[in-house]
Chimera marker file (.cmm) of the C-alpha trace (Angstrom):
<marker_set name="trace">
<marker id="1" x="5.300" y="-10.937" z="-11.473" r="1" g="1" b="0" radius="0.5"/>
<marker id="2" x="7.020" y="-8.376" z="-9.347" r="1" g="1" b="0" radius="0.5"/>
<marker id="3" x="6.212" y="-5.511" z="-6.585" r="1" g="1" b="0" radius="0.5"/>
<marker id="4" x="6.592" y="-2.082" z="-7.219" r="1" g="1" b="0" radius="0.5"/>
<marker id="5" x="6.355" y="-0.099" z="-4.281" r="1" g="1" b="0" radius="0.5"/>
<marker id="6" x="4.240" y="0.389" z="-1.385" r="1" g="1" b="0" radius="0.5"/>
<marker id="7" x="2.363" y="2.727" z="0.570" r="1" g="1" b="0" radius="0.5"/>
<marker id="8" x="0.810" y="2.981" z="3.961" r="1" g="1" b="0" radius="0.5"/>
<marker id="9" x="-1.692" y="6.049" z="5.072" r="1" g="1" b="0" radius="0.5"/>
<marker id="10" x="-3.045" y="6.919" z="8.698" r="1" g="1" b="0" radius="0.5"/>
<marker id="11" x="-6.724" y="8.153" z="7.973" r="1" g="1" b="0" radius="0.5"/>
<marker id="12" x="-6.255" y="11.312" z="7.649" r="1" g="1" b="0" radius="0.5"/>
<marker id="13" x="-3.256" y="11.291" z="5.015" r="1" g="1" b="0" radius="0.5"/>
<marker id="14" x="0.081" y="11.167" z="7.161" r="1" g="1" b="0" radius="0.5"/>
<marker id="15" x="2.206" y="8.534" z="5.164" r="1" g="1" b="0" radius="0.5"/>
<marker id="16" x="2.959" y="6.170" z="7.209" r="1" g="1" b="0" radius="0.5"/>
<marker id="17" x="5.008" y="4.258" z="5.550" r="1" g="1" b="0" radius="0.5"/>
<marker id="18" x="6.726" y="3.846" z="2.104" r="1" g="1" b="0" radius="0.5"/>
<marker id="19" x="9.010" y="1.176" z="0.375" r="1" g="1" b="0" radius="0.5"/>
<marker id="20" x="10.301" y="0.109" z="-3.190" r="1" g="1" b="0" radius="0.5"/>
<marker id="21" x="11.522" y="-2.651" z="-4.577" r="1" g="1" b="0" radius="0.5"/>
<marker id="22" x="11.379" y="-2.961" z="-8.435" r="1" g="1" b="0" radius="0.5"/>
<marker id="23" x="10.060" y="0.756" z="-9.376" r="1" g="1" b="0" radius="0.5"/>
<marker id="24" x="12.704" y="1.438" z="-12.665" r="1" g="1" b="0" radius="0.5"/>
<marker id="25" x="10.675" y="4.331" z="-13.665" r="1" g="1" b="0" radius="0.5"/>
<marker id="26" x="11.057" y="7.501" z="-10.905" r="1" g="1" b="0" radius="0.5"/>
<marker id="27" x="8.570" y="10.243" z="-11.044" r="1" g="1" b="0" radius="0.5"/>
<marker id="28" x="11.073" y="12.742" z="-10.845" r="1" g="1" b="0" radius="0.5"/>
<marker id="29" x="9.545" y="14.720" z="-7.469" r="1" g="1" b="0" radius="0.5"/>
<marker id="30" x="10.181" y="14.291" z="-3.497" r="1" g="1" b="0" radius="0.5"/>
<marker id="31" x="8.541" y="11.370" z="-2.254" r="1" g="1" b="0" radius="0.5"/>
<marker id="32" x="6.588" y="13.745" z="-0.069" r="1" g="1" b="0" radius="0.5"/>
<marker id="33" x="5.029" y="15.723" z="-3.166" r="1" g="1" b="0" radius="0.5"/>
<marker id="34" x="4.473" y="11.486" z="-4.639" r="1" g="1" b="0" radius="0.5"/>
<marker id="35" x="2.652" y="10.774" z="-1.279" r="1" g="1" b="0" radius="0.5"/>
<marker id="36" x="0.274" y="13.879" z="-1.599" r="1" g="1" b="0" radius="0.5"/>
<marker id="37" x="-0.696" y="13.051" z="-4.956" r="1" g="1" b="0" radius="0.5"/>
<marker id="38" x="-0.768" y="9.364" z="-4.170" r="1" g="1" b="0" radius="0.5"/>
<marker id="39" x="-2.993" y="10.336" z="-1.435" r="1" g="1" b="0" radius="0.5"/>
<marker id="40" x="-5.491" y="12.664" z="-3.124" r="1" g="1" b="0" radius="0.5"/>
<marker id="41" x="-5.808" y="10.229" z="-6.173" r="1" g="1" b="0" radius="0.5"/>
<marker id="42" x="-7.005" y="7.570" z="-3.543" r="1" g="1" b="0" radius="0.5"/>
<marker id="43" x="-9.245" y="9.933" z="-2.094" r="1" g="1" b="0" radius="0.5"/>
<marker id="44" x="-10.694" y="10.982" z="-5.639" r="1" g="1" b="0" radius="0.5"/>
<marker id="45" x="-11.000" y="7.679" z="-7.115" r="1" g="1" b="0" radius="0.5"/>
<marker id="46" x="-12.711" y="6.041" z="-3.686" r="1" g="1" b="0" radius="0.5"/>
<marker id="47" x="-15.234" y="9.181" z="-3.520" r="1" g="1" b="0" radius="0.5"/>
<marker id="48" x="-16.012" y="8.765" z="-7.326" r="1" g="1" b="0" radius="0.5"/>
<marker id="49" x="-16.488" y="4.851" z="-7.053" r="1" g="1" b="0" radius="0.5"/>
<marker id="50" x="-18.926" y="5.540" z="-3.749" r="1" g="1" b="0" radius="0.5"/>
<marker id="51" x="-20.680" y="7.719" z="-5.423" r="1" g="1" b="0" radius="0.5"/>
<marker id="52" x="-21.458" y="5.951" z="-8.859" r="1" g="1" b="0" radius="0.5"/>
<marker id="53" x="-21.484" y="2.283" z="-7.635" r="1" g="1" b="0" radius="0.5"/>
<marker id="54" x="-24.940" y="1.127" z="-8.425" r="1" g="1" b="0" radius="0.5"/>
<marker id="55" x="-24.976" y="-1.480" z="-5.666" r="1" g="1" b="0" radius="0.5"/>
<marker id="56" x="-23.816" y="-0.973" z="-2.227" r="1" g="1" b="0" radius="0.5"/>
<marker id="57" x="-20.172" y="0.178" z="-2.002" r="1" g="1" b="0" radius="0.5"/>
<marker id="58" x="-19.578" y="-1.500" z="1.415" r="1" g="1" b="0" radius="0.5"/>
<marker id="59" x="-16.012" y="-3.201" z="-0.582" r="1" g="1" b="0" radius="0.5"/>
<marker id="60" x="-15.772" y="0.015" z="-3.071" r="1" g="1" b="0" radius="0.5"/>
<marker id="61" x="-12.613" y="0.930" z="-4.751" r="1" g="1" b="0" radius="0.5"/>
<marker id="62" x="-10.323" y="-2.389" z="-5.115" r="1" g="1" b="0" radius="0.5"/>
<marker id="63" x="-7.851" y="-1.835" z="-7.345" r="1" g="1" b="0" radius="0.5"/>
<marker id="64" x="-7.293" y="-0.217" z="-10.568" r="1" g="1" b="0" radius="0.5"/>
<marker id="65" x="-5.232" y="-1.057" z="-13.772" r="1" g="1" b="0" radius="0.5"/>
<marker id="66" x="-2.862" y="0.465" z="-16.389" r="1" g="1" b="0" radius="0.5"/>
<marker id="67" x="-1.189" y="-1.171" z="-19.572" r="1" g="1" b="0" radius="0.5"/>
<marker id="68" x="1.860" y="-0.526" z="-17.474" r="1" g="1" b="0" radius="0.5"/>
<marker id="69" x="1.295" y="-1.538" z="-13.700" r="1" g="1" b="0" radius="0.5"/>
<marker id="70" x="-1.633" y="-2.342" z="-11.242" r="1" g="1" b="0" radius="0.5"/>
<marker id="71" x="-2.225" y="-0.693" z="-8.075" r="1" g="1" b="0" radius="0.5"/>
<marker id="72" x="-4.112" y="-2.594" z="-5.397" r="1" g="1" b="0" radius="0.5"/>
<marker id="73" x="-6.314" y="-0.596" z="-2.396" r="1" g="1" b="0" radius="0.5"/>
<marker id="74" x="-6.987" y="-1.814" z="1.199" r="1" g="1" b="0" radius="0.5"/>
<marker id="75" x="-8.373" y="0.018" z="3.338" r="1" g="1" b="0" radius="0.5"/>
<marker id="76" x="-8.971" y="-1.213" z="6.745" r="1" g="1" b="0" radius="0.5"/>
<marker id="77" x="-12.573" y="-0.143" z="9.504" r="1" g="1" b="0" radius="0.5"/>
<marker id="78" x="-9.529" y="2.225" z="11.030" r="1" g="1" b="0" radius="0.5"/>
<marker id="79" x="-9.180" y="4.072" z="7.772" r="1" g="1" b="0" radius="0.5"/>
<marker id="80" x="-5.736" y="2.911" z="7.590" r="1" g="1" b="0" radius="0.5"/>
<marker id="81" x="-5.132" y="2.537" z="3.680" r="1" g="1" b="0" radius="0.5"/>
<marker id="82" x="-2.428" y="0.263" z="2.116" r="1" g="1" b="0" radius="0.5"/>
<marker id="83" x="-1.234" y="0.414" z="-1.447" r="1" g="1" b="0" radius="0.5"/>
<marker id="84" x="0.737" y="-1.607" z="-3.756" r="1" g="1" b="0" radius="0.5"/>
<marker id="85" x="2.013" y="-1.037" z="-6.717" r="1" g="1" b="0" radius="0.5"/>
<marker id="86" x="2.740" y="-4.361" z="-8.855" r="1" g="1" b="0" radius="0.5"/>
<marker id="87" x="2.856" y="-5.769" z="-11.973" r="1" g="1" b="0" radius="0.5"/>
<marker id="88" x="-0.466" y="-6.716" z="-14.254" r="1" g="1" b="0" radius="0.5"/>
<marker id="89" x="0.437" y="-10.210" z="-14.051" r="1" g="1" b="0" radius="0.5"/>
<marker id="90" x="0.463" y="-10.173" z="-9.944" r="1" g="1" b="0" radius="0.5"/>
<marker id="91" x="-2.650" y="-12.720" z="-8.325" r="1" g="1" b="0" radius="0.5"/>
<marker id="92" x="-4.229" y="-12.062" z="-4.817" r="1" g="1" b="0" radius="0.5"/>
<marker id="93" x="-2.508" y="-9.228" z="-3.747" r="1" g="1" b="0" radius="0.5"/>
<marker id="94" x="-5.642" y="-8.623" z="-2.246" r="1" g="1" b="0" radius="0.5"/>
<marker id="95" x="-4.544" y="-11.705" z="0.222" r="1" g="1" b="0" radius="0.5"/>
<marker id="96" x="-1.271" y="-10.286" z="1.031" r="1" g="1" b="0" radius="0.5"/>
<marker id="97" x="-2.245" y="-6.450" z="1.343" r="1" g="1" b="0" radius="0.5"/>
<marker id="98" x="-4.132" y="-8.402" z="4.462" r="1" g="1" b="0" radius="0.5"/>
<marker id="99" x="-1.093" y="-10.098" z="5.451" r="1" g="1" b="0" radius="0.5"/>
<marker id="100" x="0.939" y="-7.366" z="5.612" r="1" g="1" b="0" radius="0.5"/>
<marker id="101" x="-2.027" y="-5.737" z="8.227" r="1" g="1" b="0" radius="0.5"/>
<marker id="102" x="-2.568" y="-8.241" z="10.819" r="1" g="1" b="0" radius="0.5"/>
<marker id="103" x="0.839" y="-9.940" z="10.175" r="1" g="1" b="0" radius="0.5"/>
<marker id="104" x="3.195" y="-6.684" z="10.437" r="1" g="1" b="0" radius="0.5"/>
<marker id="105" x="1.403" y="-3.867" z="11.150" r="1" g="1" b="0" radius="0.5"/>
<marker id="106" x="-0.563" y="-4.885" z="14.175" r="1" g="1" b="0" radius="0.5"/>
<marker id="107" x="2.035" y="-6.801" z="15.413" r="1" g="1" b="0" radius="0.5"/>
<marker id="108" x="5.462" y="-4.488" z="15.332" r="1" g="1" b="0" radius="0.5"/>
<marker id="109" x="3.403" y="-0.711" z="15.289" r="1" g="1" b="0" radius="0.5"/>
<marker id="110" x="-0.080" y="-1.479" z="16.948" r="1" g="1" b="0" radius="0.5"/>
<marker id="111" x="1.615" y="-3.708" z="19.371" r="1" g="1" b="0" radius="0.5"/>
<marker id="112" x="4.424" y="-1.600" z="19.982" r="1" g="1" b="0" radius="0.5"/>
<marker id="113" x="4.169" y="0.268" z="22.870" r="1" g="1" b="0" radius="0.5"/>
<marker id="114" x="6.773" y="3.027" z="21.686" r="1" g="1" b="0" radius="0.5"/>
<marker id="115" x="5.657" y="2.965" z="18.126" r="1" g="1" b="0" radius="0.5"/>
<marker id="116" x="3.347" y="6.805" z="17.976" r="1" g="1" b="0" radius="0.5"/>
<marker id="117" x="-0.128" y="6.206" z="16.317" r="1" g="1" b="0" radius="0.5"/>
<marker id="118" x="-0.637" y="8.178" z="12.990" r="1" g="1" b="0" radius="0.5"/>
<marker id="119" x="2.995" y="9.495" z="12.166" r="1" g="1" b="0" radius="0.5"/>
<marker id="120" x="5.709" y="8.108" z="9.852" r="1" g="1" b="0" radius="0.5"/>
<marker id="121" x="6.869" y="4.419" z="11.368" r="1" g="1" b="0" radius="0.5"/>
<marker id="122" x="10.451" y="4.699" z="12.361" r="1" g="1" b="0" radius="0.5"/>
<marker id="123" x="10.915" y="0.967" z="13.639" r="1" g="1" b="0" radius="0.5"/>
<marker id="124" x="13.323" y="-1.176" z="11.668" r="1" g="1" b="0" radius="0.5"/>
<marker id="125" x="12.151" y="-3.883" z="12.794" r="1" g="1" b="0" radius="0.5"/>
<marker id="126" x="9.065" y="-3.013" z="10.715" r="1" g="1" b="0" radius="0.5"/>
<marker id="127" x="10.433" y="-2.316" z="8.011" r="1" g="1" b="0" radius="0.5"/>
<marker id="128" x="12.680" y="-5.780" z="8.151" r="1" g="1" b="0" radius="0.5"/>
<marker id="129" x="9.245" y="-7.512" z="8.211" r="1" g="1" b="0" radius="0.5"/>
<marker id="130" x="7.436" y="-5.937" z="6.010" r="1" g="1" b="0" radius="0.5"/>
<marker id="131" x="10.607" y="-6.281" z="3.263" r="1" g="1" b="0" radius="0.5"/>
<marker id="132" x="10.740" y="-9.847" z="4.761" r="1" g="1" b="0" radius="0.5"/>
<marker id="133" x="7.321" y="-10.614" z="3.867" r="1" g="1" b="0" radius="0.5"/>
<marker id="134" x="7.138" y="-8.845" z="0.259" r="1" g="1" b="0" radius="0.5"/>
<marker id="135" x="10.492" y="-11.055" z="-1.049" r="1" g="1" b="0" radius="0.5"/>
<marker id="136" x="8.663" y="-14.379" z="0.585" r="1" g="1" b="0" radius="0.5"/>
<marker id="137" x="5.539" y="-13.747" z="-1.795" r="1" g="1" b="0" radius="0.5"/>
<marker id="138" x="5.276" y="-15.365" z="-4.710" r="1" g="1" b="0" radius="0.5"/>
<marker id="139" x="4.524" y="-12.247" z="-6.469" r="1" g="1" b="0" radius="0.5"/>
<marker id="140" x="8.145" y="-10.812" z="-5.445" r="1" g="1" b="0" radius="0.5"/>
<marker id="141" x="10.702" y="-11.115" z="-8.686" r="1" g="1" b="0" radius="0.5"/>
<marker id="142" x="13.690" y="-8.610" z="-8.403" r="1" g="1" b="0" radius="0.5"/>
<marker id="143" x="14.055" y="-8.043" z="-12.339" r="1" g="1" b="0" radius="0.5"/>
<marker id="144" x="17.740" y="-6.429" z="-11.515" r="1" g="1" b="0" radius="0.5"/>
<marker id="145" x="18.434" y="-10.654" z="-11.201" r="1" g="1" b="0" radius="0.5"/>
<link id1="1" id2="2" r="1" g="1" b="0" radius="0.2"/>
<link id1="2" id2="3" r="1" g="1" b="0" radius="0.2"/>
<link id1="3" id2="4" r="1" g="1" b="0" radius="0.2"/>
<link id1="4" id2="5" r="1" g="1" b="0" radius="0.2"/>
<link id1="5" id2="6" r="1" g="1" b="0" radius="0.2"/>
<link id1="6" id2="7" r="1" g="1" b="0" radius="0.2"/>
<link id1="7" id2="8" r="1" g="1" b="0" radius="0.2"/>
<link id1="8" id2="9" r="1" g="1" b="0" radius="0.2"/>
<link id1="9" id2="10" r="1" g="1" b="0" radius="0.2"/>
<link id1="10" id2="11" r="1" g="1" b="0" radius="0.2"/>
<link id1="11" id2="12" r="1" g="1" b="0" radius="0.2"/>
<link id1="12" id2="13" r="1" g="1" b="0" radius="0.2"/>
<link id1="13" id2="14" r="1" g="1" b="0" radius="0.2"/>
<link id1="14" id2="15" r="1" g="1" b="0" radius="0.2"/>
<link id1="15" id2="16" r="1" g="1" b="0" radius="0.2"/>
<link id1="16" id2="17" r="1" g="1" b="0" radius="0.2"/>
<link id1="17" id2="18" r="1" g="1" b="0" radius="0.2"/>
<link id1="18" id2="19" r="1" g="1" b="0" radius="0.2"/>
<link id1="19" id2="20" r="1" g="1" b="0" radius="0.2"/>
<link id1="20" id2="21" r="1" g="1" b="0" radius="0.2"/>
<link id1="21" id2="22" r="1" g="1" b="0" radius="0.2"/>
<link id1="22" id2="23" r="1" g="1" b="0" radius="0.2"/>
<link id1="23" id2="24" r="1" g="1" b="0" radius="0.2"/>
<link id1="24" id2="25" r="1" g="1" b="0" radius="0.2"/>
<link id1="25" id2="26" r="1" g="1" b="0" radius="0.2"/>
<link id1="26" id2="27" r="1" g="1" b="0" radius="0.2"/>
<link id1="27" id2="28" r="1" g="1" b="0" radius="0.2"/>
<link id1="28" id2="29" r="1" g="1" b="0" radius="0.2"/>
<link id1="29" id2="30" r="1" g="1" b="0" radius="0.2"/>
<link id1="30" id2="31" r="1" g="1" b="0" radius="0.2"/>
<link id1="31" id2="32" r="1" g="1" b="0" radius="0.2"/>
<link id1="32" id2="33" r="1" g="1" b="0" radius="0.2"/>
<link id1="33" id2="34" r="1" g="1" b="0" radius="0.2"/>
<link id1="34" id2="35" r="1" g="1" b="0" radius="0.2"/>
<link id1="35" id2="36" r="1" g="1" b="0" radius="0.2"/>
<link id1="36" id2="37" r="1" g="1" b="0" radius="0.2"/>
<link id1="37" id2="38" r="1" g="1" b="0" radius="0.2"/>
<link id1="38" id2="39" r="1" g="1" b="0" radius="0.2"/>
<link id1="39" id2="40" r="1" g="1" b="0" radius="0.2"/>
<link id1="40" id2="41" r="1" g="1" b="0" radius="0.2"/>
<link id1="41" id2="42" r="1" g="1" b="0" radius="0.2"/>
<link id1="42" id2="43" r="1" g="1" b="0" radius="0.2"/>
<link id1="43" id2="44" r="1" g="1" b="0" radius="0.2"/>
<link id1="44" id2="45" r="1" g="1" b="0" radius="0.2"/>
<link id1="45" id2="46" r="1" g="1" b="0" radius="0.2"/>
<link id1="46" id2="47" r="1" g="1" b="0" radius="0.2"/>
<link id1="47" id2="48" r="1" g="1" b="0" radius="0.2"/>
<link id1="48" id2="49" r="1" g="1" b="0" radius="0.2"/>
<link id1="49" id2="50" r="1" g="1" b="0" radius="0.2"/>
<link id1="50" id2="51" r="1" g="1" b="0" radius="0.2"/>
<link id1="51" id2="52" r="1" g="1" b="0" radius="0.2"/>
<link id1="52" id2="53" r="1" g="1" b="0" radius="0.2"/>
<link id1="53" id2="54" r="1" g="1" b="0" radius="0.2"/>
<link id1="54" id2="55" r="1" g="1" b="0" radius="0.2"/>
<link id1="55" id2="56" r="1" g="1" b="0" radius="0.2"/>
<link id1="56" id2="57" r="1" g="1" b="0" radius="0.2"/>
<link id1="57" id2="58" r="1" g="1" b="0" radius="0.2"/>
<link id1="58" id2="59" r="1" g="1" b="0" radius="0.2"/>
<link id1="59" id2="60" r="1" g="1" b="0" radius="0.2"/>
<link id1="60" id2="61" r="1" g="1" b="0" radius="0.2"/>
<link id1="61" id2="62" r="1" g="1" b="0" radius="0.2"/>
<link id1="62" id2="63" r="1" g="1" b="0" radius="0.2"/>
<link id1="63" id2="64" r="1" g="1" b="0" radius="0.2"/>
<link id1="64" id2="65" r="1" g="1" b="0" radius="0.2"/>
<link id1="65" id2="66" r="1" g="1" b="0" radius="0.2"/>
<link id1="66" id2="67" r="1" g="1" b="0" radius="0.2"/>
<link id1="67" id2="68" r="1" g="1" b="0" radius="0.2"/>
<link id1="68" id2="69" r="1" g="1" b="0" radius="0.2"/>
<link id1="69" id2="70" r="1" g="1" b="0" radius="0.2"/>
<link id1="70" id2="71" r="1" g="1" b="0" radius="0.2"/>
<link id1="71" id2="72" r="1" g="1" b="0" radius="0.2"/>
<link id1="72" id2="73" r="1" g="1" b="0" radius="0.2"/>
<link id1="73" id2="74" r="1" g="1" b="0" radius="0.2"/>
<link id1="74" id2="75" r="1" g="1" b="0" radius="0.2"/>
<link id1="75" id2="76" r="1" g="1" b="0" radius="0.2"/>
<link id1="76" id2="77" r="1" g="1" b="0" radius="0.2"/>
<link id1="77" id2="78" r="1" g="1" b="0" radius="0.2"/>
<link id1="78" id2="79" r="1" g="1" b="0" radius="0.2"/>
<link id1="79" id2="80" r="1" g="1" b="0" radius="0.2"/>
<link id1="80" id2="81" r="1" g="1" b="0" radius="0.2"/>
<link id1="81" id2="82" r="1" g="1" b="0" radius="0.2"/>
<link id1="82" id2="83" r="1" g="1" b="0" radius="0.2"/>
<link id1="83" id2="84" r="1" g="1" b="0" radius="0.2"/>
<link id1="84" id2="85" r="1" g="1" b="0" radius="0.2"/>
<link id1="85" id2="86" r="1" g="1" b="0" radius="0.2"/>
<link id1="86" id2="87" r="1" g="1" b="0" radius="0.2"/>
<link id1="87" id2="88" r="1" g="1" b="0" radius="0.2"/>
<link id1="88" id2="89" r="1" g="1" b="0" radius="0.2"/>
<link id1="89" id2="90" r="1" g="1" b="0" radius="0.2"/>
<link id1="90" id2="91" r="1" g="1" b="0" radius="0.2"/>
<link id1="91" id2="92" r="1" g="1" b="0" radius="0.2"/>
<link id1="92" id2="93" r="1" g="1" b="0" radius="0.2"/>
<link id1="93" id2="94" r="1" g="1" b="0" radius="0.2"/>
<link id1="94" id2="95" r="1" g="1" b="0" radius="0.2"/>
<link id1="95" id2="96" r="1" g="1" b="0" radius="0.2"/>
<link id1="96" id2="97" r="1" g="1" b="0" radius="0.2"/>
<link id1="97" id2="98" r="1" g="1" b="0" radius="0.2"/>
<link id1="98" id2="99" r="1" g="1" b="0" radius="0.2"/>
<link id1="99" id2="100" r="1" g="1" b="0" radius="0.2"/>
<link id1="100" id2="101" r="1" g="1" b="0" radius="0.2"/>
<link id1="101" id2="102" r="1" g="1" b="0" radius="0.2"/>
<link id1="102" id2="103" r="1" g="1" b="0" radius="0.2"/>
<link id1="103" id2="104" r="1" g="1" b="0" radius="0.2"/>
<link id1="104" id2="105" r="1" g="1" b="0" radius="0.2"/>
<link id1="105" id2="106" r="1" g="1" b="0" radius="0.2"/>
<link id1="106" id2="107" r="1" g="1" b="0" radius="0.2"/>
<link id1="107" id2="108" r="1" g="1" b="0" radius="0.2"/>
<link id1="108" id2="109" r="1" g="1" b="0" radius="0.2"/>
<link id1="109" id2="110" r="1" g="1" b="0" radius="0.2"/>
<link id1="110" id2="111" r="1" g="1" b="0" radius="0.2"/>
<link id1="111" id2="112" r="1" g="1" b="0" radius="0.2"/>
<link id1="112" id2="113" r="1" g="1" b="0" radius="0.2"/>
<link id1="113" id2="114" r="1" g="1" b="0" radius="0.2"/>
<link id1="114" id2="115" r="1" g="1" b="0" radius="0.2"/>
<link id1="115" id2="116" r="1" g="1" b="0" radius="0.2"/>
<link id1="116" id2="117" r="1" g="1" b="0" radius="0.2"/>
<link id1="117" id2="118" r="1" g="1" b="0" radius="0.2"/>
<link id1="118" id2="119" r="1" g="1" b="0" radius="0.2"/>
<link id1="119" id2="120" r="1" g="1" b="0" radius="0.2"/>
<link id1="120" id2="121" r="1" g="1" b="0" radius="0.2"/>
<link id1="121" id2="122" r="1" g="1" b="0" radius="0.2"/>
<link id1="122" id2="123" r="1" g="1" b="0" radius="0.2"/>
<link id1="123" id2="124" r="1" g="1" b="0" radius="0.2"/>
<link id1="124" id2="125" r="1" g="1" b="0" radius="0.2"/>
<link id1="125" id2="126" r="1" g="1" b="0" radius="0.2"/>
<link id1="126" id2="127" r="1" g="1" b="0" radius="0.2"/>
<link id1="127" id2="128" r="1" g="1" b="0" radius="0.2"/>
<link id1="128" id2="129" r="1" g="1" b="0" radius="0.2"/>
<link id1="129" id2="130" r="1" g="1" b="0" radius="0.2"/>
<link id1="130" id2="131" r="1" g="1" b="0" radius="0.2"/>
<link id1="131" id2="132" r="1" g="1" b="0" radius="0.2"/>
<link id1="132" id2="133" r="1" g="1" b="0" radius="0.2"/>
<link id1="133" id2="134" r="1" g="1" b="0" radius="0.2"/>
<link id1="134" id2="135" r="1" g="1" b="0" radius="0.2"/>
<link id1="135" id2="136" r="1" g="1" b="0" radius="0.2"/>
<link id1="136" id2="137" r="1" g="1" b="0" radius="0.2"/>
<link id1="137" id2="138" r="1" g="1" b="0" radius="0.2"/>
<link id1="138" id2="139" r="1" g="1" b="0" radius="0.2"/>
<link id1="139" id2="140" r="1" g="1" b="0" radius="0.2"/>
<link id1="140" id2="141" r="1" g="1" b="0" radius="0.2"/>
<link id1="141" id2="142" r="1" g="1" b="0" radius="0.2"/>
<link id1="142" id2="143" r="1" g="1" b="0" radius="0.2"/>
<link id1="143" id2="144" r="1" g="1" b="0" radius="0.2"/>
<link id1="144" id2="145" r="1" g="1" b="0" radius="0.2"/>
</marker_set>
């Protein structure tokens, strides 16, 4: 099992956030361009799901997977949206996805009085925690080992 990268979105698109730990494969364009099309997928895929879901989409778009990787959706009542990118193997990243909201997020950018709401998180101390809390998972493997 192993953790690709990560993404975190205000509501209205800003990336907030973005890490990598295992990605071999590069797409070859600026992480900003990545983070648009990232972004616009999401926003595709959840409006598509919402709008053919027979029963009520109240949990919607959850995840979808490739033969190659599996990328895992949470969106929170804010419209904050977190994504992961991990292996096909990886189990309840769901559960962690969650973690990484009310254990990281709220605590070292909600909490943090000199942390701006809705741009790009510049606290280290974030991003210590939220590394910290990936390589504790059980679904962390660093393949360069």
């Amino acid at each position: 099992m192993t953790i690709h990268n990560l993404y975190i979105f205000s509501r209205t698109g800003v990336l907030l956030h973005y890490a990598e730990w295992n990605r071999q494969n590069k797409s070859g364009i600026t992480n900003e361009e990545e983070s648009k099309l990232m972004y616009g997928m999401l926003f595709s895929i959840k409006s598509f799901v919402n709008k053919i879901s027979p029963l009520d989409p109240k949990e919607g778009f959850l995840y979808y997977k490739t033969s190659k990787y599996t990328l895992h959706y949470l969106e929170t009542p804010t419209g904050l949206k977190f994504v992961l990118n991990t292996d096909n193997q990886s189990q309840n990243v769901r559960e962690l996805l969650q973690q990484l909201y009310s254990q990281v997020y709220l605590e070292y950018v909600v909490k943090n009085p000199i942390c701006p709401m809705n741009e790009p998180i510049q606290s280290e101390l974030f991003k210590l925690k939220v590394d910290e809390l990936m390589k504790k998972s059980p679904i962390f493997l660093n393949r360069s080992l």
